[in-house]
C-alpha angles and dihedrals in degrees: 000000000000119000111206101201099225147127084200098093077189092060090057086043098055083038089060086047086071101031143037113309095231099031091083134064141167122274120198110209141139100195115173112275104219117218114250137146089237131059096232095070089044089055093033106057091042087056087056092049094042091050094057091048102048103026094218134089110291141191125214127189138199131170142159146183114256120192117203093214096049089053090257096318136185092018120148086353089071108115095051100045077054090055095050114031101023130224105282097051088057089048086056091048090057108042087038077077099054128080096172114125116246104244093041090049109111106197086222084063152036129060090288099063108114138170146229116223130175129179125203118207118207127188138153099163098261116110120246134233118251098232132069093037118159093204119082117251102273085058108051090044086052086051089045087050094078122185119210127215085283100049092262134136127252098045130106109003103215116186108221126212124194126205123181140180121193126208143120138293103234130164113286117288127165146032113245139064121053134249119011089347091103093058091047125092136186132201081334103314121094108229083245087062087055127093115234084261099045087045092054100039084068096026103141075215077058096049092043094047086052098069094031086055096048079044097053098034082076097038 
């Protein structure tokens, strides 16, 4: 049995879309989200938390929106920023770095461009083979660097997996979503324009869940 470590009942929805229905369930926990400038400490670290808790394999995920422009801002500090400043005020910031004309603007490039990124954070307790490891190097070397209940190393192994998903920040279209999906747009549509089906044919969590399914499939 897998635990994904969520309020979010969707999230466990689009999980079972990529692995067995009734291997997944909900987890409740609020486990302490650590400060950090990347999103893999920050799963990390929850995984670690949730699997002492629960005593069961876990998944943990964190993502953000980063914004080219903004030096990466605001990151995985995206749902506060949300809280505090808004949407749209985030939206301004972004485009308020492009001066790129409108119907010259390519999402691929220009200060607005932004992205989408998720990690997934996977641990049961058991240690992972090096190879094949569908994270790039720093990351693995950030998921072979465990921390134990005092910050040390040595302690709980967790196997990362990254999705992303690239576009532009744009002023606000559409009605559905939720969050910044209304200022984001992809290959000329915001996430708020999409469907459910179309949003999570292109989630960077989609894309995420993806390589952690074809991984686990073989644990």
């Amino acid at each position: 049995m897998l635990r994904y470590v969520t309020t979010n009942s969707g999230k466990v929805r689009e999980a079972r879309e990529y692995l067995d229905d009734g291997s997944v369930t909900q987890l409740e926990f609020d486990y302490a989200e650590v400060q950090a400038p990347t999103l893999e400490p920050i799963a990390a670290r929850g995984a670690r938390e949730a699997y002492r808790h629960a005593d069961e394999p876990v998944l943990v995920d964190d993502a953000g929106l980063f914004v080219d422009g903004l030096d990466g801002f605001p990151g995985p500090y995206s749902a506060y920023v949300e809280e505090t400043l808004g949407t749209e005020r985030v939206g301004e910031l972004a485009r308020g770095t492009d001066t790129t004309p409108r119907d010259e603007a390519d999402e691929a490039t220009g200060p607005a461009r932004a992205a989408f990124r998720c990690v997934l954070a996977y641990c049961d307790g058991d240690p992972f083979d090096a190879s094949p490891d569908p994270v790039d190097r720093g990351d693995r070397a950030a998921a072979a660097a465990a921390d134990d209940e005092n910050g040390a190393a040595g302690g709980l192994p967790v196997k990362l997996f990254e999705g992303v998903v690239r576009g532009r920040i744009v002023e606000p279209r559409g009605d559905g979503g939720f969050g910044y999906d209304p200022i984001f747009e992809h290959d000329g549509t915001t996430l708020a324009e999409m469907n459910a089906e179309e949003k999570n044919a292109i989630s960077h969590r989609g894309r995420a869940l993806a390589k952690f399914a074809e991984w686990y499939a073989t644990r």
